[in-house]
Biopython code that builds the backbone (N, CA, C, O; Angstrom):
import numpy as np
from Bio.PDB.StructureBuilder import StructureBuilder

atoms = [
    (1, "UNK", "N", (36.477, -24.749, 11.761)),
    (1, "UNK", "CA", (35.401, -24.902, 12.711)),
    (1, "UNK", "C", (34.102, -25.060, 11.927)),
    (1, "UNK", "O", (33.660, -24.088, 11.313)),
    (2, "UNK", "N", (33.378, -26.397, 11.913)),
    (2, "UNK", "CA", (32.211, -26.322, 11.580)),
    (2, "UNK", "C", (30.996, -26.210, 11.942)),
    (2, "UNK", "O", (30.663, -27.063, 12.764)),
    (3, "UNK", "N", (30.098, -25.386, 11.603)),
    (3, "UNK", "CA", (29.043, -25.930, 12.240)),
    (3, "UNK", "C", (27.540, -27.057, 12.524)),
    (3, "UNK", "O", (27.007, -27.671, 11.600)),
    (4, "UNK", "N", (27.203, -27.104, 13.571)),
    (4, "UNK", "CA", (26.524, -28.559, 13.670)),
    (4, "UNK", "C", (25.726, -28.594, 12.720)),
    (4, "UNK", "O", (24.965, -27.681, 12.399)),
    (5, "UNK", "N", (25.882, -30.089, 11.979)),
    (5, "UNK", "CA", (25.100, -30.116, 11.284)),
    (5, "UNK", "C", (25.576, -30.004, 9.580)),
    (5, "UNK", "O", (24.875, -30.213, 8.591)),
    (6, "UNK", "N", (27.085, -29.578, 9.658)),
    (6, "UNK", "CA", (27.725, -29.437, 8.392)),
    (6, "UNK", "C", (28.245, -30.614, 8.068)),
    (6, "UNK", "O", (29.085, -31.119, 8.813)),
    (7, "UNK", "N", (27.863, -31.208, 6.983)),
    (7, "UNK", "CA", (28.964, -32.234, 6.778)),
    (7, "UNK", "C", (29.507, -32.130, 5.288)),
    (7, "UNK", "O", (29.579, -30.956, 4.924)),
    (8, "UNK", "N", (29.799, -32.806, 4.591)),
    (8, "UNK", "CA", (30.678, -32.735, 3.185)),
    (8, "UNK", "C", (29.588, -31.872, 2.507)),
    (8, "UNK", "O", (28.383, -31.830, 2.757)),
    (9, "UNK", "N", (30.315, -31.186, 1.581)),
    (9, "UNK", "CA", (29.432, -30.235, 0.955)),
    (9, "UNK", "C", (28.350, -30.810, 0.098)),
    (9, "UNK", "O", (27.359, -30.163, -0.241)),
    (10, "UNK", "N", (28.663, -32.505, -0.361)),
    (10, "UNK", "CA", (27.849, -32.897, -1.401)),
    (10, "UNK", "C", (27.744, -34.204, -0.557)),
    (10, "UNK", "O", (28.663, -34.939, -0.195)),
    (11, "UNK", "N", (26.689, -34.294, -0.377)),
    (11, "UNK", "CA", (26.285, -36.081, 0.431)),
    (11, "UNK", "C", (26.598, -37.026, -0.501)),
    (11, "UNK", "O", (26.085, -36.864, -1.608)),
    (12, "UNK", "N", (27.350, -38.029, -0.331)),
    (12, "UNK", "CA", (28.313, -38.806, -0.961)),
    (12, "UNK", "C", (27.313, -39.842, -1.550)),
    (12, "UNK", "O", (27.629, -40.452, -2.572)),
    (13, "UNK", "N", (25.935, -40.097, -0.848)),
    (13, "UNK", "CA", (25.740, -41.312, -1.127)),
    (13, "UNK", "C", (24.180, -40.627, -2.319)),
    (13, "UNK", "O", (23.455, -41.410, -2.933)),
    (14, "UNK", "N", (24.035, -39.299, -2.362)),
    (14, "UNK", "CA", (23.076, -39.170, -3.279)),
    (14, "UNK", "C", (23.214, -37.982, -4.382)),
    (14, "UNK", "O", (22.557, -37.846, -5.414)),
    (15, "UNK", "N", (24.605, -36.888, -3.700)),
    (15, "UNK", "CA", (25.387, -36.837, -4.697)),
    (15, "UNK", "C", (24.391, -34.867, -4.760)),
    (15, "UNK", "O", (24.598, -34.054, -5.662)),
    (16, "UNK", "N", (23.859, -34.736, -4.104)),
    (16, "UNK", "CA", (22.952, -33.477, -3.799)),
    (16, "UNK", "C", (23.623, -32.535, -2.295)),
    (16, "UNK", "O", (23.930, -33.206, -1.310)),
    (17, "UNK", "N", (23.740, -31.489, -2.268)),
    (17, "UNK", "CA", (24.163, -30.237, -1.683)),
    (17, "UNK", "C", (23.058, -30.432, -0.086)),
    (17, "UNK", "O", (21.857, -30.683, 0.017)),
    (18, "UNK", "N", (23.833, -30.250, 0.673)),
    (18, "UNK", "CA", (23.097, -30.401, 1.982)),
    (18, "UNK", "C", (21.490, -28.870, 2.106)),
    (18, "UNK", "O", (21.674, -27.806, 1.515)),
    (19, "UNK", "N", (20.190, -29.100, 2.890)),
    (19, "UNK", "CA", (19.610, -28.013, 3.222)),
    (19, "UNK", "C", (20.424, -27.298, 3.953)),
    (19, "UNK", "O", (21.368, -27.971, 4.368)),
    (20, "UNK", "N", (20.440, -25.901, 4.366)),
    (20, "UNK", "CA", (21.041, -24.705, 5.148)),
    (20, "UNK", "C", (19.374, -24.856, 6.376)),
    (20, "UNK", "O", (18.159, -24.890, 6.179)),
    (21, "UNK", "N", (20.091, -24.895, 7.335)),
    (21, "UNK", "CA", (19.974, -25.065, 9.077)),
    (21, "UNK", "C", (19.328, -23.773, 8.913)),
    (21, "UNK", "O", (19.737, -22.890, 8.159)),
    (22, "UNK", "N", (18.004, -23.685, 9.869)),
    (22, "UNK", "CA", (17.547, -22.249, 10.384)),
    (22, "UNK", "C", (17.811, -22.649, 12.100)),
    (22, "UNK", "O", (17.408, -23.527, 12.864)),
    (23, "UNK", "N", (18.718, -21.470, 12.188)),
    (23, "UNK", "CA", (18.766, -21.527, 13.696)),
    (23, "UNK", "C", (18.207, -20.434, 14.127)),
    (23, "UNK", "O", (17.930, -19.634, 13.233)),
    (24, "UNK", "N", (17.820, -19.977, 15.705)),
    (24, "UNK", "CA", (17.397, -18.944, 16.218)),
    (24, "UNK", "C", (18.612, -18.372, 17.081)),
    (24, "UNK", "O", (19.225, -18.967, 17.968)),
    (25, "UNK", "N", (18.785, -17.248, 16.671)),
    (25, "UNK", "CA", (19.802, -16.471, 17.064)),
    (25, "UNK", "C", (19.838, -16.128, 18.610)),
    (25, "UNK", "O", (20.903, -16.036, 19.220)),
    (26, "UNK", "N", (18.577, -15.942, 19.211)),
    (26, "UNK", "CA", (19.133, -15.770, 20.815)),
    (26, "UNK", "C", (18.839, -17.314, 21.509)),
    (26, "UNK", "O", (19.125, -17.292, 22.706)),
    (27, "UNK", "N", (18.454, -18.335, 21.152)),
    (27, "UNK", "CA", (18.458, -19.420, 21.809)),
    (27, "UNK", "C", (19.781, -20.268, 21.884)),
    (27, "UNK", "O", (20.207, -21.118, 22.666)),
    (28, "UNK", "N", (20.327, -19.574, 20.547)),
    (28, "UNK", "CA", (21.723, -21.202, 19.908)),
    (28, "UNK", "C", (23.009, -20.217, 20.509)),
    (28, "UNK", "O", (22.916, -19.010, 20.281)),
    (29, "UNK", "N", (23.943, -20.611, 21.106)),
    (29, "UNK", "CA", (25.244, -19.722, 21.184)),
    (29, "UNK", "C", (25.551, -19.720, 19.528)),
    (29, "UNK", "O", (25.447, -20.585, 18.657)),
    (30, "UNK", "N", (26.054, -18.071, 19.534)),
    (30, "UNK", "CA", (26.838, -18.025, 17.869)),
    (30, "UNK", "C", (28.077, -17.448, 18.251)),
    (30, "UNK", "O", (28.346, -16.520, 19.013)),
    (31, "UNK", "N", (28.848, -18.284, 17.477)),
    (31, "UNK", "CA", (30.162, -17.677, 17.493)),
    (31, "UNK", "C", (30.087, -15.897, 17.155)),
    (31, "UNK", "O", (28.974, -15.442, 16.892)),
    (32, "UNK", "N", (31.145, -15.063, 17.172)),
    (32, "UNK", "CA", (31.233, -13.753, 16.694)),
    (32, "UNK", "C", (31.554, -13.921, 15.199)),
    (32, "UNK", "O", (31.475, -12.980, 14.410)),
    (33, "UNK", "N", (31.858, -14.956, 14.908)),
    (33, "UNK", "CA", (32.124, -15.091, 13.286)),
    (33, "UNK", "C", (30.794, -14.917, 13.017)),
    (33, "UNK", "O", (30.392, -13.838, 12.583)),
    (34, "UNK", "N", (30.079, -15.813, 13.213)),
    (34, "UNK", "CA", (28.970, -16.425, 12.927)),
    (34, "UNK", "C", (27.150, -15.777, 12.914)),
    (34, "UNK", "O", (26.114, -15.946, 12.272)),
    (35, "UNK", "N", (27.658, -14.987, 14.065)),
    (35, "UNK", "CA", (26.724, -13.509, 14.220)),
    (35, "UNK", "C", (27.220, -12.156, 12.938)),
    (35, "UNK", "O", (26.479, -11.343, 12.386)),
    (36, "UNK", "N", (28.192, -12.278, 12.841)),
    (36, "UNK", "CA", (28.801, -11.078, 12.461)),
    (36, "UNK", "C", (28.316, -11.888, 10.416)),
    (36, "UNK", "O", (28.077, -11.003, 9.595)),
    (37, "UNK", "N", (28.243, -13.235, 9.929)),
    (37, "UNK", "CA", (28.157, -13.601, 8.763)),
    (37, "UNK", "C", (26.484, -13.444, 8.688)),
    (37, "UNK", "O", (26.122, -12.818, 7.692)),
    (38, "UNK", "N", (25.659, -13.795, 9.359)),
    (38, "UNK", "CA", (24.205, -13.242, 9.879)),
    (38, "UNK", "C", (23.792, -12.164, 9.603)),
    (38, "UNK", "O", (22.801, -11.990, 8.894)),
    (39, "UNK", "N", (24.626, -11.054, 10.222)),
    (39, "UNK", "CA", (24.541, -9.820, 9.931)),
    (39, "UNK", "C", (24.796, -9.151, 8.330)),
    (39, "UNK", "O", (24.111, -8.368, 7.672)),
    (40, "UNK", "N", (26.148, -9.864, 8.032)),
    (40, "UNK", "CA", (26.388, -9.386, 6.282)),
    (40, "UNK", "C", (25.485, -9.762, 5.789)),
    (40, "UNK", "O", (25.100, -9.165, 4.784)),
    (41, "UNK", "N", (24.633, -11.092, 6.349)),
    (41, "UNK", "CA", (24.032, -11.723, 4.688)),
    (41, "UNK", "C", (22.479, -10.848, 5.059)),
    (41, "UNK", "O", (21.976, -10.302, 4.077)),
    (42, "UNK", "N", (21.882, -10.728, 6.118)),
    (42, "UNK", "CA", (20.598, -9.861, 6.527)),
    (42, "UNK", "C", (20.657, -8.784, 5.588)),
    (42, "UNK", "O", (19.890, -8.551, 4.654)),
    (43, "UNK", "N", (21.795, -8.085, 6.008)),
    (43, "UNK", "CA", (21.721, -6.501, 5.111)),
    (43, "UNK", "C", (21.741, -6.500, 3.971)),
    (43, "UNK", "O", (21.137, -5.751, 3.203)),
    (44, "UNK", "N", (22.932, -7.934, 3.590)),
    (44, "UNK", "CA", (22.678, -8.177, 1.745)),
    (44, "UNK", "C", (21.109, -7.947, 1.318)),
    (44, "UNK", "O", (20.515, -7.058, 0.708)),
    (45, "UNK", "N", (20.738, -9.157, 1.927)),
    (45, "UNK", "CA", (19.070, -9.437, 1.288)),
    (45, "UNK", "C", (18.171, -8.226, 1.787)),
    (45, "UNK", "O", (16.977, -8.157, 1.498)),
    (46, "UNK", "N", (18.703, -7.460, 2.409)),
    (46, "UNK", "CA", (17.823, -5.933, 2.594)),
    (46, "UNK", "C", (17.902, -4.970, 1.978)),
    (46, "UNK", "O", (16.984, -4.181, 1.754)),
    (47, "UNK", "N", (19.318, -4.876, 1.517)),
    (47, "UNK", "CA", (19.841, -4.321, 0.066)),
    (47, "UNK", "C", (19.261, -4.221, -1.274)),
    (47, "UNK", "O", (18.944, -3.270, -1.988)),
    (48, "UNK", "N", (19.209, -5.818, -1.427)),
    (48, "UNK", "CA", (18.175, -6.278, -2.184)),
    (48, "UNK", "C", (17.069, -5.910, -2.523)),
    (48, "UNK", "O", (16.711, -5.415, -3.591)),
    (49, "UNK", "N", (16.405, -6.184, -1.466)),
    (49, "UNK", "CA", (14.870, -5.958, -1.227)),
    (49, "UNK", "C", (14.208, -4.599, -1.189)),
    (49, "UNK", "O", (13.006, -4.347, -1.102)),
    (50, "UNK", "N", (15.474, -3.587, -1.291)),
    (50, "UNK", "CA", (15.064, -2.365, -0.609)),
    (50, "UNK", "C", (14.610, -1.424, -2.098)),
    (50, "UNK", "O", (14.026, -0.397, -1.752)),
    (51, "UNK", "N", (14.710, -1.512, -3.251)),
    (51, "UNK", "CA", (14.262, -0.552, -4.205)),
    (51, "UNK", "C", (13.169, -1.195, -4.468)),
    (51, "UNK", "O", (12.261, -0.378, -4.618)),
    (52, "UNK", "N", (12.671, -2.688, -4.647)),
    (52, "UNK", "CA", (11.440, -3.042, -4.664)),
    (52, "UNK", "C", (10.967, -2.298, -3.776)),
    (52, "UNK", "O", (11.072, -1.115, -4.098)),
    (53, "UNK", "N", (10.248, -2.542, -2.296)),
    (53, "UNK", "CA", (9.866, -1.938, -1.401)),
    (53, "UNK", "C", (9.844, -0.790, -1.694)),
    (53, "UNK", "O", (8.816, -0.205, -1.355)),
    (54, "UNK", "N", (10.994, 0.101, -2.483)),
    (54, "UNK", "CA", (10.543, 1.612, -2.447)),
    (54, "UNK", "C", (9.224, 1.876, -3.157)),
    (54, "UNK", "O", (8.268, 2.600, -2.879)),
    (55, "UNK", "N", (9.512, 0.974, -4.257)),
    (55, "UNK", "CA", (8.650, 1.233, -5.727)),
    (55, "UNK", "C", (7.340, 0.890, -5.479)),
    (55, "UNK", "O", (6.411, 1.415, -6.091)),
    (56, "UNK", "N", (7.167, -0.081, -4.498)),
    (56, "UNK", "CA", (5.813, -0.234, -4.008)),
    (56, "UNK", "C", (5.299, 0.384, -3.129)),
    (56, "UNK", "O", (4.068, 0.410, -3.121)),
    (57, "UNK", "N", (5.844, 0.910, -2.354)),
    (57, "UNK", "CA", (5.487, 2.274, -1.656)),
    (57, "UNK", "C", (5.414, 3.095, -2.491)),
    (57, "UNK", "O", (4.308, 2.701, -2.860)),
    (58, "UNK", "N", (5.592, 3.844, -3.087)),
    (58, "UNK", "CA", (5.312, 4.976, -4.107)),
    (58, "UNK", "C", (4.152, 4.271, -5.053)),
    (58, "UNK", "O", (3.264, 5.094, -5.271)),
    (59, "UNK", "N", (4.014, 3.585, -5.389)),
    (59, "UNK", "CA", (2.883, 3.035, -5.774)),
    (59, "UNK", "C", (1.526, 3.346, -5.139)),
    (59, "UNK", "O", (0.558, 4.103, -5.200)),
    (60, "UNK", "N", (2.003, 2.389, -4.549)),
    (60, "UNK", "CA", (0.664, 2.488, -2.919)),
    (60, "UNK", "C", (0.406, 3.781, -2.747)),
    (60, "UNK", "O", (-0.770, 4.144, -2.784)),
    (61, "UNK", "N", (1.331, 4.620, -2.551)),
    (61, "UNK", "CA", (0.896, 5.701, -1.600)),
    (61, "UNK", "C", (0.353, 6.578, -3.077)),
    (61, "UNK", "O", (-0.676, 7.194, -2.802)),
    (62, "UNK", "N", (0.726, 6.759, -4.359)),
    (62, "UNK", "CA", (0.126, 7.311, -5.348)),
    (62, "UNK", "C", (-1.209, 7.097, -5.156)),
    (62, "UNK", "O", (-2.027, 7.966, -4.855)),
    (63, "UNK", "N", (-1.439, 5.863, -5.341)),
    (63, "UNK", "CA", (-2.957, 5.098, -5.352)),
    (63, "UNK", "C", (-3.439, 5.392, -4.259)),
    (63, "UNK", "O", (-4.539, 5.796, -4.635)),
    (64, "UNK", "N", (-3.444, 5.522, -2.866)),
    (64, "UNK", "CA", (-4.259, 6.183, -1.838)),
    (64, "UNK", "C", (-4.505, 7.823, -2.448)),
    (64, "UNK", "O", (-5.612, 8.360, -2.472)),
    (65, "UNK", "N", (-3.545, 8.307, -2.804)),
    (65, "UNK", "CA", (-3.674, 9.980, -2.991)),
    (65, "UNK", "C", (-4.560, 9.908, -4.048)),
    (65, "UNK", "O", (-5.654, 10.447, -3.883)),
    (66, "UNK", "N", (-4.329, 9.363, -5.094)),
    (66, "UNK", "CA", (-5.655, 9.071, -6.084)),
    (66, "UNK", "C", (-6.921, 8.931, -5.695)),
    (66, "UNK", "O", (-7.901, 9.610, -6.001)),
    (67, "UNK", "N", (-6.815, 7.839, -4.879)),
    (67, "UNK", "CA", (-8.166, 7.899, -4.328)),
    (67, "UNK", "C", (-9.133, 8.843, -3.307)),
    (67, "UNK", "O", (-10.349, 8.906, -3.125)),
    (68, "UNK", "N", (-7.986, 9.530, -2.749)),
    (68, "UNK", "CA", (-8.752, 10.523, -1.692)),
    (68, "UNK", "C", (-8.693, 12.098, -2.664)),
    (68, "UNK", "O", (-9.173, 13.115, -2.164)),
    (69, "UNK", "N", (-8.134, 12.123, -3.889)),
    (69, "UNK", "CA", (-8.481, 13.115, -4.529)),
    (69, "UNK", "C", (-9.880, 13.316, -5.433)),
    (69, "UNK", "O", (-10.362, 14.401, -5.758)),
    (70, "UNK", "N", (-10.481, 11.788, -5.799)),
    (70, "UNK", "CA", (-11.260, 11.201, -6.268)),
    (70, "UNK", "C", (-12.434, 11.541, -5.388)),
    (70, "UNK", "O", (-13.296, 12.366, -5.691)),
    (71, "UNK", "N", (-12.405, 10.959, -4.463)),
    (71, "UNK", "CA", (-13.591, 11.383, -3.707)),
    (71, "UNK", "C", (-14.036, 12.494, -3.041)),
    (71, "UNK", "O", (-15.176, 12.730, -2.643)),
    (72, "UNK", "N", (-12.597, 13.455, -2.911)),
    (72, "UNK", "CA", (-13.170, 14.804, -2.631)),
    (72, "UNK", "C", (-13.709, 15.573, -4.019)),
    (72, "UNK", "O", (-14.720, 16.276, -4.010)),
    (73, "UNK", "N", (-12.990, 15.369, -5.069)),
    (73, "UNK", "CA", (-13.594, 15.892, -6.652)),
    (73, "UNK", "C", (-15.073, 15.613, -6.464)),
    (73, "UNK", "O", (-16.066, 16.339, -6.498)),
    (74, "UNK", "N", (-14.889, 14.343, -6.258)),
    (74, "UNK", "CA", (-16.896, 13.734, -6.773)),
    (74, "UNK", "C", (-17.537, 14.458, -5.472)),
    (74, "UNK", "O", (-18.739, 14.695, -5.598)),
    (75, "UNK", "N", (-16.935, 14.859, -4.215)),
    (75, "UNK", "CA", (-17.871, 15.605, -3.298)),
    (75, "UNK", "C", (-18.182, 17.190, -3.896)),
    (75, "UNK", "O", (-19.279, 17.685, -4.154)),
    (76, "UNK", "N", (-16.878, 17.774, -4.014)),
    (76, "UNK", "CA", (-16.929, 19.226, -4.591)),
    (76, "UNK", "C", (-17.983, 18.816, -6.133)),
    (76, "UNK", "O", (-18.281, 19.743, -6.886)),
    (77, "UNK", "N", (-18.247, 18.008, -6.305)),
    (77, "UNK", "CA", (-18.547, 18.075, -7.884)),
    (77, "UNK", "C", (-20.388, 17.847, -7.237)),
    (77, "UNK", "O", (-21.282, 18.663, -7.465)),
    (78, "UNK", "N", (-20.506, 16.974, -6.693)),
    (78, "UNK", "CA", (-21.765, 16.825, -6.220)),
    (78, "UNK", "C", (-22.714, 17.701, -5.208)),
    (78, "UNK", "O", (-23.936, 17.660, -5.068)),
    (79, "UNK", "N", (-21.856, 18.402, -4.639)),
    (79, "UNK", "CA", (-22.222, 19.388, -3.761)),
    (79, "UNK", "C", (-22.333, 20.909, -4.378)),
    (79, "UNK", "O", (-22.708, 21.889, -3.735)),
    (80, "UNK", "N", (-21.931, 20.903, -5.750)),
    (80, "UNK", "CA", (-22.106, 22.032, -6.541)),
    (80, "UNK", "C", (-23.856, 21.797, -7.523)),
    (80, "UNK", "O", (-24.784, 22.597, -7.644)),
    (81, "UNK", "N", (-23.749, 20.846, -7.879)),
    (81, "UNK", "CA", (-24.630, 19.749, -8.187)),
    (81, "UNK", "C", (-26.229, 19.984, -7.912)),
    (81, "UNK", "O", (-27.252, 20.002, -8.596)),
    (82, "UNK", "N", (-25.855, 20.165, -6.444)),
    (82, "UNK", "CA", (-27.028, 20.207, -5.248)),
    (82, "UNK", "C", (-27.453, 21.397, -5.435)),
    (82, "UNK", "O", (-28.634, 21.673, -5.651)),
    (83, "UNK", "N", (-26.169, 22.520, -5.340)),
    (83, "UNK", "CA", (-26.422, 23.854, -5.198)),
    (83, "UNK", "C", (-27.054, 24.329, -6.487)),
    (83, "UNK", "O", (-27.871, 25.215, -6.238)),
    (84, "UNK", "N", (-26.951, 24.010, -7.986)),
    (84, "UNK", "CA", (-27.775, 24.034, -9.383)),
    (84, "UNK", "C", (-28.866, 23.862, -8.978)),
    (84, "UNK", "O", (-29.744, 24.715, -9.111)),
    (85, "UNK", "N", (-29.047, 22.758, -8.413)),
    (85, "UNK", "CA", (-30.800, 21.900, -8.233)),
    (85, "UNK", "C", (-31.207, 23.246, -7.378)),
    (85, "UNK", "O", (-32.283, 23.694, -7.774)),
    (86, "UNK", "N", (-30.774, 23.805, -6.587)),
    (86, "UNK", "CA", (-31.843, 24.650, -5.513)),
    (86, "UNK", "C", (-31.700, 25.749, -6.324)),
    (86, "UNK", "O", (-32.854, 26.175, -6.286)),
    (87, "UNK", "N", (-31.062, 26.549, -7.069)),
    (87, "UNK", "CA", (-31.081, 27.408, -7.504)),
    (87, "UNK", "C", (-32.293, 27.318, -8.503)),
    (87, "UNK", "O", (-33.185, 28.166, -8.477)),
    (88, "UNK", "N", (-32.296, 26.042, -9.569)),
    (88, "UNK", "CA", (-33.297, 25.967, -10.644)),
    (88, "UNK", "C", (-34.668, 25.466, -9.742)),
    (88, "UNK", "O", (-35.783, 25.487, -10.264)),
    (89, "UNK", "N", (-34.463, 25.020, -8.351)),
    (89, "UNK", "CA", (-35.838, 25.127, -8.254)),
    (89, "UNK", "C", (-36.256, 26.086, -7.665)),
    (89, "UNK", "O", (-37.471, 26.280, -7.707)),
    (90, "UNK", "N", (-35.295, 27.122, -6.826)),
    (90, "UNK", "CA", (-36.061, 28.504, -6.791)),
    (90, "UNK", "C", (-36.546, 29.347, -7.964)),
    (90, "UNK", "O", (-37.546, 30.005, -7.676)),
    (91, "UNK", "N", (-36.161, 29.482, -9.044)),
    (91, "UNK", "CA", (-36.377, 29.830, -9.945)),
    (91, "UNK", "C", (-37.652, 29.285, -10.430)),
    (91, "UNK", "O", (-38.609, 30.005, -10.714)),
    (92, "UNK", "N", (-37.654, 27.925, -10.528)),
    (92, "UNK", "CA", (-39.026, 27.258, -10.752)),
    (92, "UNK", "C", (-40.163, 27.795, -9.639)),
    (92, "UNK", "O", (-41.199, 28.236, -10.135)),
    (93, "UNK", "N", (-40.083, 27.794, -8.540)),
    (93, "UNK", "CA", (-40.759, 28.121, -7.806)),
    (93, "UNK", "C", (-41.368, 29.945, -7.913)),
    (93, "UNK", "O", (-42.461, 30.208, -7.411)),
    (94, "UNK", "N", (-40.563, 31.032, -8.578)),
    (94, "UNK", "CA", (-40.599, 31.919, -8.673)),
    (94, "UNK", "C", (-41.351, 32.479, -10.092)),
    (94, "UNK", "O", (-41.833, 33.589, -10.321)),
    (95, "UNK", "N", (-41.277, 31.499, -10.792)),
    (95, "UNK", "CA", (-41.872, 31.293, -12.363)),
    (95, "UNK", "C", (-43.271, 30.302, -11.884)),
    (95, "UNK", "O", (-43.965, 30.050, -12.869)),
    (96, "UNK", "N", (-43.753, 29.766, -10.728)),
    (96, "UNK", "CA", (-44.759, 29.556, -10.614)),
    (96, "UNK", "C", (-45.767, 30.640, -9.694)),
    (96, "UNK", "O", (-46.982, 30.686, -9.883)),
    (97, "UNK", "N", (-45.108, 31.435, -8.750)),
    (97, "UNK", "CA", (-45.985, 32.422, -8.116)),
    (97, "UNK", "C", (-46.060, 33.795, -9.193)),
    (97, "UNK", "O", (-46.925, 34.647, -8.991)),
    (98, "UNK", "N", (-44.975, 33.951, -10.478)),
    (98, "UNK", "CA", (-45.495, 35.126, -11.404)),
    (98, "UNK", "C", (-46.344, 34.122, -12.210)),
    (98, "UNK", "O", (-46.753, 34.756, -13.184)),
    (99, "UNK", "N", (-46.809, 32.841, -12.267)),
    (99, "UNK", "CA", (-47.758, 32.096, -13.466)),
    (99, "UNK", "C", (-49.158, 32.504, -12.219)),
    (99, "UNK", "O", (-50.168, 32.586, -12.917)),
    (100, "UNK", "N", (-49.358, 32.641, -11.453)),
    (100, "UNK", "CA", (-50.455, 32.270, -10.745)),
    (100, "UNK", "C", (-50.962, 34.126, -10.010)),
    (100, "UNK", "O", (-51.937, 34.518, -9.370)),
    (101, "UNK", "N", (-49.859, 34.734, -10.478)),
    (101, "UNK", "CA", (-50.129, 36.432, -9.635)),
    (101, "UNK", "C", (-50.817, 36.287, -11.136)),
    (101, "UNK", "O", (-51.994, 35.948, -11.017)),
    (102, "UNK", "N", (-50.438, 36.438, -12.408)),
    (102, "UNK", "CA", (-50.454, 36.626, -13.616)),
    (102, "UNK", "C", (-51.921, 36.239, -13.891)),
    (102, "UNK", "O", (-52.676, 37.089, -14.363)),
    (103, "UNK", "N", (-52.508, 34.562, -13.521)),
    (103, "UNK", "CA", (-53.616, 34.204, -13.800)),
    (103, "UNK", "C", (-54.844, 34.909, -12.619)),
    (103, "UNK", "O", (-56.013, 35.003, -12.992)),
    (104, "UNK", "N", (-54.514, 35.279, -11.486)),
    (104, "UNK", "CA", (-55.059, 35.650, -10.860)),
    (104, "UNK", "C", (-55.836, 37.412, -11.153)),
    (104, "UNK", "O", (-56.972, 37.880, -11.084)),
    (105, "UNK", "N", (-54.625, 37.872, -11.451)),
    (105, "UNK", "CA", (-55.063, 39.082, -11.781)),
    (105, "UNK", "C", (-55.299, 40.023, -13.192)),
    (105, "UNK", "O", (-55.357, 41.238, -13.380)),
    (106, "UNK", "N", (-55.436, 38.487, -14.336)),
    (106, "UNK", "CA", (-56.515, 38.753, -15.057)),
    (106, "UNK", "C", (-58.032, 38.987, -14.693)),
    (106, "UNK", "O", (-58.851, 39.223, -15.582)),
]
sb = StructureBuilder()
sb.init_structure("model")
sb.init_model(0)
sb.init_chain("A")
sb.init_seg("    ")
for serial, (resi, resn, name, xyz) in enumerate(atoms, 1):
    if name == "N":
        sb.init_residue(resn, " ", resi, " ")
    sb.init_atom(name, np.array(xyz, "f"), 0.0, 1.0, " ", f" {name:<3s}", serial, name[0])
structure = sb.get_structure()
């Protein structure tokens, strides 16, 4: 039983392997052979495909976690940052009212 569209495996008159037919599976009747060879070769090439895909997911998702560890560091790091600055300028501020009690009450 062939299907439409099959003819000799090698076209006689140029001596080259026929293209492979894309059909759409709920429009075309498929035989149960024919659904069921659909199905092996899908899962093959998913088989396939499937430790790439892992590896790039683990990738990816490293690299997001990188990045959202990154920017909470530089927040905790900058927000400590802030808290130095107010501390040294209370201090500054406290080293200017003993400079001015000091000049005053000479």
């Amino acid at each position: 039983m062939a299907a439409s569209g099959a003819g000799d495996p090698l076209d006689a008159k140029r001596g080259e392997a026929p293209f492979a037919q894309r059909i759409h599976p709920t429009r075309e009747k498929l035989t149960p052979e024919q659904s069921y060879s659909m199905r092996r070769a899908q899962l093959a090439q998913w088989q396939k495909v499937l430790p790439q895909r892992r590896t790039r997911n683990i990738v990816t998702g490293l690299g997001v976690g990188a990045l959202v560890l990154a920017i909470y560091g530089y927040t905790i790091y900058s927000i400590s940052q802030e808290r130095f600055l107010d501390e040294l300028e209370d201090e500054a501020k406290a080293a200017r009212a003993r400079a001015l009690a000091r000049a005053s009450g000479s």
